[in-house]
KOLGU-479626 format. One record per residue (C-alpha): x, z, y; residue number from 1. Coordinates in Angstrom, 2 decimals. Layout:
// KOLGU-479626
(site (X,Z,Y),NUM);
...
***
This chain:
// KOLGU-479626
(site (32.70,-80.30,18.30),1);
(site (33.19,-81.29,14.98),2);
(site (32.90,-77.85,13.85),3);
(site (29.60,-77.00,15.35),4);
(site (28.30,-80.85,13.82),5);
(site (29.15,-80.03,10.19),6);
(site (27.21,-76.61,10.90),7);
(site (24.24,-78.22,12.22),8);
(site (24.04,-80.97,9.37),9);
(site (24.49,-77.21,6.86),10);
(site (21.70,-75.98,9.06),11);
(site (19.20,-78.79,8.46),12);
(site (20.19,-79.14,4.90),13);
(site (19.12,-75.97,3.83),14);
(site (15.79,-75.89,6.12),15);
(site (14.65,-79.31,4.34),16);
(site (15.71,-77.68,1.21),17);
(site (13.59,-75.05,1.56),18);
(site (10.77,-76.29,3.17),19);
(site (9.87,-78.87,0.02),20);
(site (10.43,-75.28,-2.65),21);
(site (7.91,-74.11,-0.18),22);
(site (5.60,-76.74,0.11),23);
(site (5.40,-76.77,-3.71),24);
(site (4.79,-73.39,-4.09),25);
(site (1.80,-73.59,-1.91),26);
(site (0.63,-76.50,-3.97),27);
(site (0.64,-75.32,-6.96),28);
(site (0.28,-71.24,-6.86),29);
(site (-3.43,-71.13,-8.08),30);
(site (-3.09,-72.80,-11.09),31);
(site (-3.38,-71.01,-14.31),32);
(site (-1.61,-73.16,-17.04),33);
(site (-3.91,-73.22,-20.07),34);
(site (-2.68,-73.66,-24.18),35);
(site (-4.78,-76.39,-24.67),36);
(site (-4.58,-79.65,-26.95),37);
(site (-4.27,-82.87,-24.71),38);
(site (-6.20,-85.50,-26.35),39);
(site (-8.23,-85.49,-29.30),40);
(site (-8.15,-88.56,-31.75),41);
(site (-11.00,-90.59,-32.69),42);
(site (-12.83,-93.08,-31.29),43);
(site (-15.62,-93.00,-28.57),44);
(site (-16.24,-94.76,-25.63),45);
(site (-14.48,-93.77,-22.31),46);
(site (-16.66,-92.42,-19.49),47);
(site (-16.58,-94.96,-16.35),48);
(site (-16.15,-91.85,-14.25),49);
(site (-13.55,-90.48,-16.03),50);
(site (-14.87,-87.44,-17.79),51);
(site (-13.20,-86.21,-21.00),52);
(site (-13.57,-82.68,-22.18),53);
(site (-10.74,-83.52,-24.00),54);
(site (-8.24,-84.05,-22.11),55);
(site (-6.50,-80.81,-21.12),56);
(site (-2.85,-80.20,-19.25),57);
(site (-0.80,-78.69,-22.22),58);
(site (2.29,-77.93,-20.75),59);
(site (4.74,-74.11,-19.99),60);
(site (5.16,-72.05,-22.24),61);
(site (3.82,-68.33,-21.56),62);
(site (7.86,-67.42,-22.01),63);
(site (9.13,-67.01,-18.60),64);
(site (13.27,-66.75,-19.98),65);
(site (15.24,-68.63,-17.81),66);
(site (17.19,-69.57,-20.93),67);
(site (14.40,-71.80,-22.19),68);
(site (14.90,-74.82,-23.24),69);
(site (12.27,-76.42,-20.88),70);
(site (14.52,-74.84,-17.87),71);
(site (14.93,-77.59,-15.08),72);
(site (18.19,-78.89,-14.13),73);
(site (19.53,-77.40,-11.02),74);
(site (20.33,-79.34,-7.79),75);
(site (23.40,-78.03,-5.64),76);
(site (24.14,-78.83,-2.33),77);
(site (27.56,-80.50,-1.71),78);
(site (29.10,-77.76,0.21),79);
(site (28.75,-75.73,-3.17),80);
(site (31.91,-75.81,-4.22),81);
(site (33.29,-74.08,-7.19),82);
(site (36.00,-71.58,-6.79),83);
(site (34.69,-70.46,-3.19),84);
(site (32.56,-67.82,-2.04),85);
(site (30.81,-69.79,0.48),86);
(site (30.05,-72.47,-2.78),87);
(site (29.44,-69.53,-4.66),88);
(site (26.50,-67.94,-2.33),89);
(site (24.83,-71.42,-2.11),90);
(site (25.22,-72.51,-5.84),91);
(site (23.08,-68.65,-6.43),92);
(site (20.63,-69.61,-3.46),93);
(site (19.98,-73.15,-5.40),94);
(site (19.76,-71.65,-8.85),95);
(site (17.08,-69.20,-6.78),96);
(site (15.39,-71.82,-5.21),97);
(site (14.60,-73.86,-9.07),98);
(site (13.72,-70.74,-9.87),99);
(site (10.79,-69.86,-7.62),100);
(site (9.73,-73.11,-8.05),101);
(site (9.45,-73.09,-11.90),102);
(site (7.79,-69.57,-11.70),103);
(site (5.57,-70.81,-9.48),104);
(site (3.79,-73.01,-11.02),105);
(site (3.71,-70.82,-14.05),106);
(site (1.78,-68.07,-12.39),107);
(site (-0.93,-67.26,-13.90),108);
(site (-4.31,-66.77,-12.06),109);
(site (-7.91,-67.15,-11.92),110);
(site (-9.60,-70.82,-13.58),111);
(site (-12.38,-70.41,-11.21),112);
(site (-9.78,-70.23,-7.78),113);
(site (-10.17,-72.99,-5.81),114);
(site (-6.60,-73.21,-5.09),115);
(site (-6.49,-75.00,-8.78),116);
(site (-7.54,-78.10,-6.82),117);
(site (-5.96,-79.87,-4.32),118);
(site (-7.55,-81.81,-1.70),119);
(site (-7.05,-85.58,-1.12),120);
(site (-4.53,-84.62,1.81),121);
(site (-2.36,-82.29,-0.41),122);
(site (-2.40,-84.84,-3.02),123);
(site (-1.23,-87.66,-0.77),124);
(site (1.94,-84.84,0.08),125);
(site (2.32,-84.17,-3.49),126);
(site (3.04,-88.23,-4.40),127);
(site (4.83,-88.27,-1.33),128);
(site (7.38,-86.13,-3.19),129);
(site (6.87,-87.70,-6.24),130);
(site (8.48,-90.79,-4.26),131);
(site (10.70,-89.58,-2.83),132);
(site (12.35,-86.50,-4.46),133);
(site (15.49,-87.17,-6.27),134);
(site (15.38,-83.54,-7.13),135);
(site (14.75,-82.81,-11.05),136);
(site (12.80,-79.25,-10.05),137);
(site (10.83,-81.01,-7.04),138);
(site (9.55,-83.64,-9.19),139);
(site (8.80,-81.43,-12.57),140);
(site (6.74,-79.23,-10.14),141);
(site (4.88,-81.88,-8.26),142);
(site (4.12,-83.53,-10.94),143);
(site (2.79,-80.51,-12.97),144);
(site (0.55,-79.89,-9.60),145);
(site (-0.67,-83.65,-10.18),146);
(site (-1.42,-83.25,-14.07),147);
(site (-3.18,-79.72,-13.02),148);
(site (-5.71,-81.86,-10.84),149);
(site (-5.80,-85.17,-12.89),150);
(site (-7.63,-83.04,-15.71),151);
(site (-10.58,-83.01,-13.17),152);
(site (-12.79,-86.23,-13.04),153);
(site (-13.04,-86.65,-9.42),154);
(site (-9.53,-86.53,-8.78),155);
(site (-8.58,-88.84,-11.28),156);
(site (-10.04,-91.53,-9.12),157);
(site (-8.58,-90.38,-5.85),158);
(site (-4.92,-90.50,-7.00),159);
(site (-5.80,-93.48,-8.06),160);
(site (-6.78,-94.59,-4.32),161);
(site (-3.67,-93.02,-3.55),162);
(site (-1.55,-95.32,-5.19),163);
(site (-0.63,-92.34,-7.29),164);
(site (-0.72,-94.92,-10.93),165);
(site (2.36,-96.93,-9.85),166);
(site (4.69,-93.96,-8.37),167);
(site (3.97,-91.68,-11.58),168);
(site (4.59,-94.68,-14.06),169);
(site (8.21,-95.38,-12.02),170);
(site (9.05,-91.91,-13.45),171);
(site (9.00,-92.65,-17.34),172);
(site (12.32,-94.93,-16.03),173);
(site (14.15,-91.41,-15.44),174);
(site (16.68,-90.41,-17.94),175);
(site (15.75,-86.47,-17.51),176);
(site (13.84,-85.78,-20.69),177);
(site (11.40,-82.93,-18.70),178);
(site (10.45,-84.63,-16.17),179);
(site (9.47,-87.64,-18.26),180);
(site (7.40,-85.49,-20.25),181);
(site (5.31,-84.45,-16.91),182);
(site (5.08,-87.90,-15.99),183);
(site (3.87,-88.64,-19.41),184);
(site (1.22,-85.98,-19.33),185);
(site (-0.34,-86.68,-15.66),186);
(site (-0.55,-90.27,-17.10),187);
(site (-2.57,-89.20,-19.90),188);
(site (-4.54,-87.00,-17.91),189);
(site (-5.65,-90.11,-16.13),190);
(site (-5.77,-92.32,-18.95),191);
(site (-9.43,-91.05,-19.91),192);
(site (-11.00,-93.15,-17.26),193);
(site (-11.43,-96.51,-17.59),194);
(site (-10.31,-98.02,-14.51),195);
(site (-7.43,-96.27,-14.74),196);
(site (-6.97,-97.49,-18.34),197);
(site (-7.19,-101.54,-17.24),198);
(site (-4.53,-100.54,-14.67),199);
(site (-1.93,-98.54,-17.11),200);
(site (-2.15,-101.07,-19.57),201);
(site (0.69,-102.89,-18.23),202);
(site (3.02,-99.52,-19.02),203);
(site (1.86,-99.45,-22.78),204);
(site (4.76,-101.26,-23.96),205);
(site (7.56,-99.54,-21.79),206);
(site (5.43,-96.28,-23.47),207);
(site (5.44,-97.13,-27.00),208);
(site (9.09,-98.04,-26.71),209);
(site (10.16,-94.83,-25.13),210);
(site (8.02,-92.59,-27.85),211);
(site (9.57,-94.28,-31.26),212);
(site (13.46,-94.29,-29.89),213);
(site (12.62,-90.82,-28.47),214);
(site (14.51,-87.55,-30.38),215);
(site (12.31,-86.92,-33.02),216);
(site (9.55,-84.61,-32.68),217);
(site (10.66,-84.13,-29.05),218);
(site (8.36,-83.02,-26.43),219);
(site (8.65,-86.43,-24.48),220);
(site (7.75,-88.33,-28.28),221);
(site (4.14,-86.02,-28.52),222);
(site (3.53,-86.67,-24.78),223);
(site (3.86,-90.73,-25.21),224);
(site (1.88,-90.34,-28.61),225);
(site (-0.87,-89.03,-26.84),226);
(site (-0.68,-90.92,-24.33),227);
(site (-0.92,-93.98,-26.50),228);
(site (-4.08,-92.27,-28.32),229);
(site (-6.03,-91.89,-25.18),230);
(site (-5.39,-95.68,-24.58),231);
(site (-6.80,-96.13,-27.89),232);
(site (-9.81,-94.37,-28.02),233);
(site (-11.57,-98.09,-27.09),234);
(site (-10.38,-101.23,-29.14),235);
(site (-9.98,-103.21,-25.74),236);
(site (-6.12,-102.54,-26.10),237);
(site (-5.57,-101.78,-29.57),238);
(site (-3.86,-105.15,-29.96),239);
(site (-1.34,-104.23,-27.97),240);
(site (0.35,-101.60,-30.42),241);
(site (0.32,-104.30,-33.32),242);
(site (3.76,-104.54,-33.34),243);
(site (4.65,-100.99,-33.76),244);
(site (1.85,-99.87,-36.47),245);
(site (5.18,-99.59,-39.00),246);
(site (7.34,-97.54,-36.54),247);
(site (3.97,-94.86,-36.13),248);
(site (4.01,-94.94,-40.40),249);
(site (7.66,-94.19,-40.02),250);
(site (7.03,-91.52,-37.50),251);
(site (4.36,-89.98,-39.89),252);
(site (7.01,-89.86,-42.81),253);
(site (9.29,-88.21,-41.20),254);
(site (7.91,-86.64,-38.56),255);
(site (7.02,-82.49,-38.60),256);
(site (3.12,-80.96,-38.75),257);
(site (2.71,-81.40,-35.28),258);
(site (4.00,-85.26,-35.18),259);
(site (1.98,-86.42,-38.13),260);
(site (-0.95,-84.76,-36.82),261);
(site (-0.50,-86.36,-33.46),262);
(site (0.09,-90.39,-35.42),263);
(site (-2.72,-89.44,-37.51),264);
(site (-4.89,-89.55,-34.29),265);
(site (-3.90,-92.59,-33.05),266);
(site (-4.04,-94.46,-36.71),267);
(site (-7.61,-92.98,-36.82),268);
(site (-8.43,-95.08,-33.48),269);
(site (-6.66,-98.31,-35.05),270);
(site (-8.43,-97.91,-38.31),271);
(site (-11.95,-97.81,-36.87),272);
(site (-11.81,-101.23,-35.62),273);
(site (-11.94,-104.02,-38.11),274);
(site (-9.92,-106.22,-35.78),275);
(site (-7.18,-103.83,-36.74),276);
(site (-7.64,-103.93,-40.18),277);
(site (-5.14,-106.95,-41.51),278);
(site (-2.49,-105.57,-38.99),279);
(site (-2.66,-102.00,-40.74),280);
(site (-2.66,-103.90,-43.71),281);
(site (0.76,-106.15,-43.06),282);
(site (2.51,-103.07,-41.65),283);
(site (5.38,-101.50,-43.55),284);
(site (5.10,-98.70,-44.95),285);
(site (8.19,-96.05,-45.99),286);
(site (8.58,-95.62,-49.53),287);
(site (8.08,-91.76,-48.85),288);
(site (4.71,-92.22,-48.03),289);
(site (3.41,-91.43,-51.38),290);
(site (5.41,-88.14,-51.96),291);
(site (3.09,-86.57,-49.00),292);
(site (0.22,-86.00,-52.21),293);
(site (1.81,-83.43,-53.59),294);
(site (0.86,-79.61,-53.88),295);
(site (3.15,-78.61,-50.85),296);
(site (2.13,-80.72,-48.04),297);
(site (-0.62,-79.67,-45.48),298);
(site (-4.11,-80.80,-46.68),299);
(site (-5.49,-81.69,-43.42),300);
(site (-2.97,-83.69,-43.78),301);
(site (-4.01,-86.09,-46.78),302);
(site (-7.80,-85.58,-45.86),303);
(site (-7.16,-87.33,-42.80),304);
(site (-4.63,-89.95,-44.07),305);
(site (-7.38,-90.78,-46.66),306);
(site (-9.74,-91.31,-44.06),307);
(site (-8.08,-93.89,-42.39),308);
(site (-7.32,-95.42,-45.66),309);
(site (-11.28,-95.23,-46.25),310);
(site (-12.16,-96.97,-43.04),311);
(site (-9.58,-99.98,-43.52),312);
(site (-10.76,-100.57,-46.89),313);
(site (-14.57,-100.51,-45.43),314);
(site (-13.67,-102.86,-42.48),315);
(site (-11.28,-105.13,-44.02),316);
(site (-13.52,-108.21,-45.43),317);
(site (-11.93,-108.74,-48.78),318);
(site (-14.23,-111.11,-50.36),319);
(site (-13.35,-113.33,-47.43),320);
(site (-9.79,-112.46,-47.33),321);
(site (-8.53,-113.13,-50.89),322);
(site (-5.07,-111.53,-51.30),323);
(site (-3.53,-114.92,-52.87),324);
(site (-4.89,-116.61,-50.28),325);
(site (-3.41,-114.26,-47.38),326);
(site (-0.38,-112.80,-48.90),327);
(site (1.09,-109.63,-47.72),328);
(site (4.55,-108.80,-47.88),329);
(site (6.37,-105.96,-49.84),330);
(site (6.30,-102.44,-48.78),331);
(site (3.43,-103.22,-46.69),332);
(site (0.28,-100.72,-46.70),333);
(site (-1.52,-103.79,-49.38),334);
(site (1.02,-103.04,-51.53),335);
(site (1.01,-99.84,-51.41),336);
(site (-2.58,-99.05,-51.61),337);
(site (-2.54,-101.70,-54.73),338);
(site (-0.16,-99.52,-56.72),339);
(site (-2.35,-96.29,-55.30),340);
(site (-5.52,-98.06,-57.16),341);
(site (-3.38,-98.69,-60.16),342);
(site (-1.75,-95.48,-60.66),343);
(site (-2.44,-93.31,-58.52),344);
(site (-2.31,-90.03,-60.71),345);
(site (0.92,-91.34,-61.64),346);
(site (2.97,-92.32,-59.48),347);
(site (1.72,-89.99,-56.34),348);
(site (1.42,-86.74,-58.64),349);
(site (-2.21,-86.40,-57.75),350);
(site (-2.60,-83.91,-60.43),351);
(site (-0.17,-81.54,-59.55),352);
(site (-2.07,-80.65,-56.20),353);
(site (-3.82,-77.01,-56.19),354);
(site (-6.88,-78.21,-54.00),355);
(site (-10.28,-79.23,-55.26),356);
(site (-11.29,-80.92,-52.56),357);
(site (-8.09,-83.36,-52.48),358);
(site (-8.88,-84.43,-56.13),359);
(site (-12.28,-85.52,-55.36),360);
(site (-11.62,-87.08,-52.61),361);
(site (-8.88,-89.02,-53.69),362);
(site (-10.65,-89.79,-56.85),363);
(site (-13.87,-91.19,-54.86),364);
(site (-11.62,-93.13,-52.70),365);
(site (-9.67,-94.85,-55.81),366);
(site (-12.93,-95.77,-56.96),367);
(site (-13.92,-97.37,-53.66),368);
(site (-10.61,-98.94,-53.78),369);
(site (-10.99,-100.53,-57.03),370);
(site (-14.69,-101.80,-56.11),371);
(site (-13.32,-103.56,-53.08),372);
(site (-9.99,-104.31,-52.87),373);
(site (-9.63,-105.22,-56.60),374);
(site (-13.22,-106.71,-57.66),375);
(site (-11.95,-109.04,-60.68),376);
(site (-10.42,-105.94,-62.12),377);
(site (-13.33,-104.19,-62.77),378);
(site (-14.82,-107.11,-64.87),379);
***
């Protein structure tokens, strides 16, 4: 008796099992995963129903090695024992069973199928598993099938109906560093509609915490970044990331091309409202800031960090602000836009950069500086 019970609890195991690889392999089979950029920076106002051309779900890679490093952890059964062949038959028919499920929702096919979106009923089932999945490859592919259809407008407010902001956001508390990134992307996905914004706000901190501890440059640190730029894009909770302007300058420093790019986008948003401007101003600033104007780095780079350092010196009222009056501290961005004005050529090697265009720019911008920041100077 006890025999036959341990072979009908095998039975059922392995039914369940695959039954939920199935179920997620129906749901997301049609959807063609497109190399796009997530969020653009800059400001603008969010559509009420949710529309954002800019907002795409950048996610697999078009590599389909198992030996990626994006590869999902594997769930065995307990009866897979190492050192059997019984264990060994059912540790191969898990590792097959992550892998359909990964290739799955990397198929490729048609952007006009409509098996790229998922009706209200399917996306109740997908949540479902979002739930209540323990399983790293169940959730990573339910909750790719959820940022697939979040990029649509319609859909951002049905999940939302569903309940679907709270279950996602209990994800970024996972310790698995892929399926935090999905989470992360679905919720930006959603993020571009203003509702859904008022509701997410509560998660902002939890997000901004998670993205400047995480491994830099990690995909789970870009994710959170953009994130945090689509909750930007309006100055309704700008305030909120106060308090971590001089981690996102320290990200910038350090960070690779693709990092700085992605801080420069939210900085942008911060910089364009003159609430903002005394907080970018009392943030600290790494001393390696200034060694970014030379000849090698990137000059998208400097063009855009000059912009944002054009638009807090425009929105920063200085002749009703008086720096003795309203000290700021040292190694703040005052201070260091001070010794910019003062000797800039010198001290940032200005002159040894190849570009045209980066001289003139950063000589127009000195002379702004100097008109504004530093009016008795001039006399």
């Amino acid at each position: 008796m006890g025999y036959a019970r341990k072979v009908g609890w095998v039975t059922a195991g392995l039914v369940i099992g695959a039954g939920a690889c199935y179920c997620i392999y129906r749901l997301t089979r049609g959807r063609k995963q497109n190399k796009e950029k997530m969020a653009e920076g800059g400001s603008g106002d969010v559509d009420d129903v949710g529309d954002c051309p800019g907002a795409r779900y950048n996610d697999w890679s078009d590599d389909d090695d198992d030996s990626s490093d994006n590869k999902g952890i594997v769930w065995y059964p307990p009866w897979a024992r190492i050192g059997t062949e019984a264990g060994t038959r059912a540790r191969a028919r898990a590792r097959a069973r992550a892998t359909r499920a990964r290739r799955a929702v990397q198929k490729r096919a048609s952007p006009n199928s409509d098996d790229t979106i998922l009706s209200p009923q399917e996306l109740q089932k997908v949540l479902c598993l979002v739930e209540m999945s323990e399983k790293p490859y169940i959730l990573e592919a339910a909750l790719i099938a959820l940022g697939n259809n979040a990029a649509y407008a319609f859909n951002r407010d049905i999940i939302r109906d569903l309940g679907g902001l709270p279950i996602v956001a209990k994800i970024l508390n996972t310790r698995d560093p892929i399926v935090k990134e999905k989470a992360l992307i679905v919720l930006n996905n959603l993020s571009v509609n203003a509702e859904n914004q008022r509701r997410l706000k509560i998660y902002m901190n939890q997000v901004c915490d998670d993205t400047i501890t995480s491994r830099l440059n990690s995909s789970v640190q870009l994710a959170g970044l953009r994130l945090l730029t689509n909750m930007t894009v309006t100055n309704e909770y700008q305030h909120m990331l106060a308090n971590s302007i001089s981690d996102f300058f320290r990200l910038f420093s350090a960070g690779n091309e693709e990092t700085k790019f992605q801080v420069l986008k939210l900085l942008l948003n911060l910089a364009e409202n003159p609430a903002m401007a005394r907080e970018l101003l009392r943030a600290q600033v790494p001393s390696s800031l200034g060694s970014l104007f030379n000849k090698k780095e990137n000059k998208e780079v400097i063009l855009k960090l000059l912009v944002i350092f054009e638009n807090i010196n425009d929105n920063f009222k200085w002749e009703e602000n008086e720096p003795t009056q309203n000290p700021f501290s040292e190694g703040s961005l005052f201070f260091f836009l001070k010794e910019f004005q003062v000797s800039a050529d010198k001290i940032l090697g200005i002159e040894s950069h190849h570009d045209f265009l980066v001289k003139v720019k950063v000589g127009k911008f000195i002379a702004k500086l100097a008109e504004h920041m530093f009016p008795k100077t001039q006399e």
